[in-house]
Structures are given as C-alpha cells and as structure tokens.
NUDORO-413729 format. One record per residue (C-alpha): x, y, z; residue number from 0. Coordinates in steps of 0.05 Angstrom, whole numbers, padded with zeros to 5 digits. Example, Ala and Ser with C-alpha at 12.3 -4.5 7.8 and 13.67 -1.06 7.14 Angstrom:
X;Y;Z;nr
00246;-00090;00156;0
00273;-00021;00143;1
//
This chain:
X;Y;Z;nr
00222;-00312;-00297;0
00241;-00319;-00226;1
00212;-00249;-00203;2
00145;-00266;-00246;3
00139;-00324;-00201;4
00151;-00286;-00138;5
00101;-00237;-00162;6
00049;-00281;-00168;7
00063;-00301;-00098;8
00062;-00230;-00081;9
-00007;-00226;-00107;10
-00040;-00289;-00064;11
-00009;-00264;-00003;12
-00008;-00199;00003;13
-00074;-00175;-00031;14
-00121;-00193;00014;15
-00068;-00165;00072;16
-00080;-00096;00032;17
-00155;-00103;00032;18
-00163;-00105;00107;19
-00095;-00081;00136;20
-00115;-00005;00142;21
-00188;-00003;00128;22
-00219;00009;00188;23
-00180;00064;00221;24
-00231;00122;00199;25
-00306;00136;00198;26
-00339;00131;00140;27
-00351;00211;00102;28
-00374;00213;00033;29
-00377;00287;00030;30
-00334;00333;-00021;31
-00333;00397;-00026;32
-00294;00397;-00099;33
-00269;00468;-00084;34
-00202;00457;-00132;35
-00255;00426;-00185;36
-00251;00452;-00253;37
-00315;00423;-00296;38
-00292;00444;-00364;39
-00225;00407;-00372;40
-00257;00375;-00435;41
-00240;00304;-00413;42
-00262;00253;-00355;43
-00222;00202;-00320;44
-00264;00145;-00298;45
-00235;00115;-00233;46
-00257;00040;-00196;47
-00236;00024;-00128;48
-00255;-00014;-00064;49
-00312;00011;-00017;50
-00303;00039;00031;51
-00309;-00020;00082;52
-00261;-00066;00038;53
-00204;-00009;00035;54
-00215;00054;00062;55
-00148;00085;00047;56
-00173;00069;-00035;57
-00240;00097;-00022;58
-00211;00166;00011;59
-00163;00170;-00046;60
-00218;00175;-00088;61
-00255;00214;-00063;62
-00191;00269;-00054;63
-00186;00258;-00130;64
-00261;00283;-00139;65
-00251;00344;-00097;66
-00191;00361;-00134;67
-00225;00355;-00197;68
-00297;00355;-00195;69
-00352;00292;-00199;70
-00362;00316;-00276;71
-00285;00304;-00287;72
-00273;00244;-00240;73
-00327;00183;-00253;74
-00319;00148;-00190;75
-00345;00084;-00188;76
-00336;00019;-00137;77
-00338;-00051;-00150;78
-00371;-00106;-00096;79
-00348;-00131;-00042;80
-00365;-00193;-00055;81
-00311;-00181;-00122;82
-00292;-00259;-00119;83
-00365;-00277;-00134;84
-00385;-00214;-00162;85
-00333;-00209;-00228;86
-00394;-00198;-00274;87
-00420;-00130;-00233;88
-00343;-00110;-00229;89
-00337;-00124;-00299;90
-00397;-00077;-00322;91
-00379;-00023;-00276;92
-00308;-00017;-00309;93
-00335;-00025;-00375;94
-00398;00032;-00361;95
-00338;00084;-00346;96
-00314;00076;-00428;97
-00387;00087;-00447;98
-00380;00168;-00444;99
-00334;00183;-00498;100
-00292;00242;-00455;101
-00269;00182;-00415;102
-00196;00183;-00435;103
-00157;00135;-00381;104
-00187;00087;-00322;105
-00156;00072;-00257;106
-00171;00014;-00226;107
-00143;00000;-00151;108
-00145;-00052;-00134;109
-00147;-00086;-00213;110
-00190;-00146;-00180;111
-00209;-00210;-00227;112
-00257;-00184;-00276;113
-00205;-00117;-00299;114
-00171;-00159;-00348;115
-00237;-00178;-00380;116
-00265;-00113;-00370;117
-00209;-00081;-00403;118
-00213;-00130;-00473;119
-00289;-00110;-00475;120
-00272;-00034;-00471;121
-00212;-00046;-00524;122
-00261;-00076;-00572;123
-00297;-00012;-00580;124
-00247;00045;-00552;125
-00164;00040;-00567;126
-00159;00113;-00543;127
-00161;00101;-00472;128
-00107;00100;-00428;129
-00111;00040;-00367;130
-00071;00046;-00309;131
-00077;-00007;-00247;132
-00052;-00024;-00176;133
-00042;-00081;-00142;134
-00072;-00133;-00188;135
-00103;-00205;-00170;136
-00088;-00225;-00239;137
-00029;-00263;-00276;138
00029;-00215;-00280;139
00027;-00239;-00363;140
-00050;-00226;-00364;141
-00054;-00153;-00335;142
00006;-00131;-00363;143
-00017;-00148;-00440;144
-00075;-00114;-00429;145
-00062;-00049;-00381;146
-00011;00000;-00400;147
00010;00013;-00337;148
00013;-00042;-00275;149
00027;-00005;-00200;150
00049;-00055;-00139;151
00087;-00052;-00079;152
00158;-00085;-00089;153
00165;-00129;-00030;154
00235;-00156;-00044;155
00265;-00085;-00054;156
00233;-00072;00013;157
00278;-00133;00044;158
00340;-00084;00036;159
00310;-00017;00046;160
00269;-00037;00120;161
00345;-00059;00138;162
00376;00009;00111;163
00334;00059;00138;164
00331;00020;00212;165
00405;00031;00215;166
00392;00108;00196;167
00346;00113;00250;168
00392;00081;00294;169
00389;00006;00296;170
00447;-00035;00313;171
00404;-00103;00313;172
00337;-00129;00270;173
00289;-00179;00297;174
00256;-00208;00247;175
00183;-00239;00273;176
00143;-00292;00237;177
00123;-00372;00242;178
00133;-00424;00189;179
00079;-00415;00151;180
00096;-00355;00129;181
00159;-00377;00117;182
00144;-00427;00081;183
00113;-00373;00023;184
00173;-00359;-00018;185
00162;-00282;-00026;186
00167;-00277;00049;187
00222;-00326;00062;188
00256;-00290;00001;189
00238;-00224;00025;190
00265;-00251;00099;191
00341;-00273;00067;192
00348;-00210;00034;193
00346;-00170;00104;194
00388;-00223;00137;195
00441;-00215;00075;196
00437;-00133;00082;197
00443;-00141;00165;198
00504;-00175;00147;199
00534;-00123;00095;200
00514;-00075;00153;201
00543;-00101;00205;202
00478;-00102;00241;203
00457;-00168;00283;204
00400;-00204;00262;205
00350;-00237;00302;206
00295;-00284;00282;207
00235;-00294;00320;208
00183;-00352;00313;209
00123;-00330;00346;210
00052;-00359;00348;211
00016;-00375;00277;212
-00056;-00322;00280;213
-00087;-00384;00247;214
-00062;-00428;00310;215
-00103;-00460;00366;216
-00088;-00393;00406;217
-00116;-00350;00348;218
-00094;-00276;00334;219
-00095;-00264;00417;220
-00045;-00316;00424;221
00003;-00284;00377;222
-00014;-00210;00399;223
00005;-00231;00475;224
00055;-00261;00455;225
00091;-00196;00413;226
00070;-00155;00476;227
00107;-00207;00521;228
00170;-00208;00475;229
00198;-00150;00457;230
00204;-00119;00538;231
00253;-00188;00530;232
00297;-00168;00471;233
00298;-00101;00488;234
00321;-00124;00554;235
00372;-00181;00517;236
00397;-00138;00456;237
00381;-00055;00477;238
00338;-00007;00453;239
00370;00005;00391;240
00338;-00057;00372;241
00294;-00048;00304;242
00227;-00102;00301;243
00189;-00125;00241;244
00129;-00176;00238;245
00098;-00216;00166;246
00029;-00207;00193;247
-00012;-00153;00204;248
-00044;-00177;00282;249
00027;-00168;00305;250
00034;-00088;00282;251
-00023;-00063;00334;252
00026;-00091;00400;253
00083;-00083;00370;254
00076;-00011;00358;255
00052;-00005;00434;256
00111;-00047;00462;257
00160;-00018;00423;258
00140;00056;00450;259
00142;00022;00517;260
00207;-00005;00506;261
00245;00058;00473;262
00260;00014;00406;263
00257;00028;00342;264
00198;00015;00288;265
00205;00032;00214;266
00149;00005;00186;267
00101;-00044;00178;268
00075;-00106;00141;269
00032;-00061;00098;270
00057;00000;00110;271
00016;00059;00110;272
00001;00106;00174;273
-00062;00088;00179;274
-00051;00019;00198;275
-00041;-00003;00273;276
-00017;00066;00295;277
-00095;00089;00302;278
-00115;00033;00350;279
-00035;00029;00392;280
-00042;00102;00406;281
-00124;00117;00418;282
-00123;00161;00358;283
-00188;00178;00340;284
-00207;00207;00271;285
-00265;00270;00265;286
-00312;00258;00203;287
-00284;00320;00165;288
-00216;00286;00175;289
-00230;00216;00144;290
-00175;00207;00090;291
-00127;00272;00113;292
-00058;00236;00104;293
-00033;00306;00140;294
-00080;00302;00198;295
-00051;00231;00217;296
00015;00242;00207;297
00008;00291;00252;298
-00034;00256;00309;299
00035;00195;00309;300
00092;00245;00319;301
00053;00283;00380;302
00035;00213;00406;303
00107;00190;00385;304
00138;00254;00427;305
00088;00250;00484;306
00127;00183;00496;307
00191;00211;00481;308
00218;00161;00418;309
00221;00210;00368;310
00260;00197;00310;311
00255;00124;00321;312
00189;00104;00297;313
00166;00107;00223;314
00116;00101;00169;315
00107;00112;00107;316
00085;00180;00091;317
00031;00162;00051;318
-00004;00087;00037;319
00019;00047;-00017;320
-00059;00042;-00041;321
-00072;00111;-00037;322
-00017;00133;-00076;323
-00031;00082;-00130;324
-00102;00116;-00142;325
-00076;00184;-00143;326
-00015;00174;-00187;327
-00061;00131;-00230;328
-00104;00194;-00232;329
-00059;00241;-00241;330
-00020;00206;-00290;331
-00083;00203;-00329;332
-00099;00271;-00338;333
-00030;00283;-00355;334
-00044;00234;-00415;335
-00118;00268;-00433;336
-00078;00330;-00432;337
-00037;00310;-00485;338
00025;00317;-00437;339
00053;00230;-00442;340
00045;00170;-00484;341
-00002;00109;-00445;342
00068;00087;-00412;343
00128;00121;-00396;344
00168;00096;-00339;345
00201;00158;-00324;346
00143;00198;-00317;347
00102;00148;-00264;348
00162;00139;-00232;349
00157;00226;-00226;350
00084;00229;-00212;351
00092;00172;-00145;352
00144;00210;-00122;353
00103;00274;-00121;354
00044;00244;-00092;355
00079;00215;-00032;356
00131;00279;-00023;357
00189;00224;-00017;358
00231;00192;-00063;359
00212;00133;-00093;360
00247;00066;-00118;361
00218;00040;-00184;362
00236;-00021;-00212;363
00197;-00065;-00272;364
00178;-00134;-00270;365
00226;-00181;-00307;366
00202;-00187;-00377;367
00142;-00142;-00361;368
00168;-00071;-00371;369
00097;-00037;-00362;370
00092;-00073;-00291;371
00117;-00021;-00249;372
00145;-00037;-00174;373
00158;00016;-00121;374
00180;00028;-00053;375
00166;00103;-00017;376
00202;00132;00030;377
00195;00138;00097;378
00162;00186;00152;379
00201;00185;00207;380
00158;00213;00264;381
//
C-alpha cells in the first residue's frame, strides 16, 4: 500500500518533469526511410505518443519503430498537446488504432488521462488486443486493471543505485541538491533517505545542499547561478571525487558544466536520459538526419567528456527511460502478434528493456499490482 502511494506521487511529480526534461535538444525530422520494414507481417501494432514538441525523445522512438517496421505495420498516431483539456481527441485517437482488425497490441507513452477510458471502449468490442503503457497519469489501481502491462521509472530503486554506481566511478562523497519543497514531496524526500542510508552502508559522506526553489523570487536563474557558484566550493571543501545530484531539472544544464570544470563526478540526472542538459552544457548541436540517433549522442558526450579530460567520471543513461518504454512496448508487441508471449509476462519485458537499452536492467512490480512494471537501466559511463 505504501509503494501505491508513493507511486501516485511519482506520477504528479515527475510526469510533467518527463514531458519537458529532454524535449527540446533536437530539430524536428519526420522523415523515414523504413529500410528494415517488412509490409507483410500479417499484423499491425498501433502506437500513441507525445508530439514531438511535448517529448521528443517519445516522438523519435516512434518514429525508429516505423522505420524498423514499416508505416503499414506501425500505426503511429499522437495525442494533443493540450492532453489535459483534450482527453476526448486522445481518447478517439487510441480507440481509431483498434478499428483495423490486424491491430493486435497498442502502446501508449505516455498513457495520459483519457488511456484508461480509451482502453474500456476498445475492450468492449476487441479482447484480443494486447495494451502495454509507460509512464501513466492515471491511478496505479485504474491503469493497471485495465492495461496488461504498466512501464515506469522506479525512482526509489534509483535512491540506492545513483549512490552505488557513484562509488564505482569513483566517489568518496554525495551532495545531494534540492530546497524544501521538494522535500516536502514524499517520493523525493523518500527517494533522498534511501541515498543517505546507502552513503552510510558505503562508507561514503553525504552532503545535503539547500539551494534556491526555480519557483522562488530569483526564478530558475537564481537557482542555476547558484549550482554554478556552488560546486567550484565543494569541490574545493570535499575534492574532486565528489559525486552531485539535483531534484530539478534547471539545475542539470550548470551542473553538468561546473562539474566538468571542477573534475567531479556526474552519474546521472533528474530524468535521466542523454539527451537532457548534456546538449545545451556542451554546445552540442544535432544535424536533421541525426534527430533521435541515441548512438550519435552518446557519442558527441564522451568526445566532449575527453576533450575536458573527465572521462570515466561522467554518466548517463545509455538510452532515455521514455524511449525505451515505446520500443520495448513495441517490440514486446510484436512478440505477442507473433504468437511468441501471453499479454504479460514479467520475465520477458524485463528481457526485451534490457535489449533495447544494451544494459542490464532492474525490474521490480508495484506492491499489489504485479502487471505494473518498475525499472532502472544502467548506466553509460562516458
């Protein structure tokens, strides 16, 4: 009961973080060439996810998906930006997909309000299709009796993992960076003992920081100057092999850039993904024909990262929690047109996310709710 309340935290305060952490990073390229495509699989997947100006990293996913398979196999569709106001258009989008009858599982990232509704129309015609969401806005209880297969980011797991893989990269002390109101959001303050506890177990020292609210008088400025100000201070109190991590996303962008600076260590961020603050810390711009290459950024970091020699010390991971939701939900889904797995089976997601991102993964279901699947990635340490 206690981890469905944290989840619903999870979902006010971190949802909206998704939408615009990472979406801005890469121009806009709606081409695909679908040269892997294969037209006559004899099934479609029909797929919903942001635009491209509410979540880019969804969008590109998508639109990897179509290459890979082919518009005829992959029905991409989005729902509005305006999604709060707009749950009717959402609704019918998700519901058109179930209209062709070679639709055999839906994907929805993020499952927005409207899915849940959306899904008990489709259900009342079609019990053949498979659903399979990420990141939901809904009640843990409401999306889970309806999809088969729930996909989120699980933030508390992350509390002891951040702390382990710092000390593999070298950390000897955490600073932890946030403000009371954060800390007054029980996932975070939650998420916030659990490092402190694993410091501990470590033997690491840990630091917390209060540093200026975004939503303060100063604004997201104030609390930007104010990371770039700091850390040259700890670094110069506590060493370089000093580890930082921030609650909000206007901290990532300086902190990335100080912590280069500085020589300290970086293992991921709020949100992580690659795509998010390392762009704009290290001038990284993006071609057209590389909009949604994973590969091509991962790339772009580690030169930057060696150019200011602190390689092995700064991190990501390797792929974006939202994009690999779309593409496992994807590829989990032709697995079940195929014939290949039931509408849920643990073990198998838990396979397919860790062959999407190329690292291992942590899964771990909601108490209670054994279809709502958590997961942490691994890391790429650049």
């Amino acid at each position: 009961m206690f981890k469905k309340l944290l989840a619903l935290l999870m979902i006010a305060l971190l949802v909206f973080s998704l939408v615009g952490c990472g979406s801005n990073d890469a121009p806009a390229d709606t081409g695909s060439d679908a040269e892997e495509a294969d037209a006559g699989l004899g099934f479609k997947i029909g797929l919903a996810t942001s635009t491209v100006s509410q979540n880019e990293e969804e969008f590109r996913a998508a639109e990897k998906m179509v290459a890979k398979y082919g518009a005829d196999v992959i029905r991409h569709v989005t729902y509005p930006d305006r999604f709060m106001q707009e749950q009717e258009t959402t609704i019918a989008q998700i519901v058109a997909l179930a209209a062709d009858p070679e639709v055999k599982a839906i994907i929805v990232v993020q499952a927005v309000p409207g899915t849940a509704a959306a899904i008990d129309r489709i259900k009342e015609t079609r019990d053949d299709i498979a659903f399979i969401v990420g990141n939901p806005h809904e009640d843990p209880d409401l999306i889970t009796a309806r999809a088969d297969i729930v996909l989120d980011v699980d933030q508390l797991t992350r509390g002891r993992s951040i702390v382990e893989d710092a000390q593999k990269m070298g950390a000897e002390t955490f600073v932890h960076y946030s403000f009371p109101r954060h800390m007054s959001y029980e996932l975070l303050s939650q998420r916030r003992d659990i490092m402190k506890n694993t410091a501990a177990e470590l033997g690491m020292n840990f630091v917390e920081v209060d540093a200026p609210d975004p939503t303060g008088d100063a604004g997201i400025p104030g609390t930007q100057q104010f990371i770039l100000e700091d850390i040259p201070r700890q670094v110069a109190a506590l060493g370089k092999d000093t580890v930082f991590f921030g609650t909000n996303c206007a901290m990532m962008e300086p902190m990335i850039r100080s912590i280069m600076n500085e020589g300290a260590i970086y293992t991921e961020q709020c949100c992580p993904s690659p795509y998010h603050a390392y762009p704009g810390a290290f001038g990284i711009e993006i071609p057209a024909d590389k909009a949604g290459d994973v590969d091509f950024m991962l790339a772009q970091i580690r030169a930057k990262v060696a150019e200011g020699d602190n390689t092995g010390r700064m991190a990501s991971w390797a792929v974006p929690a939202s994009m690999a939701m779309v593409e496992a939900g994807v590829e989990y889904g032709v697995l079940y047109a195929q014939g290949q797995v039931d509408k849920f089976d643990e073990a198998k997601m838990a396979q397919v996310l860790a062959e999407v991102t190329g690292t291992e993964v942590q899964v771990e279901s909601l108490d209670g709710l054994p279809n709502f699947l958590m997961f942490v990635a691994g890391l790429e340490i650049f």
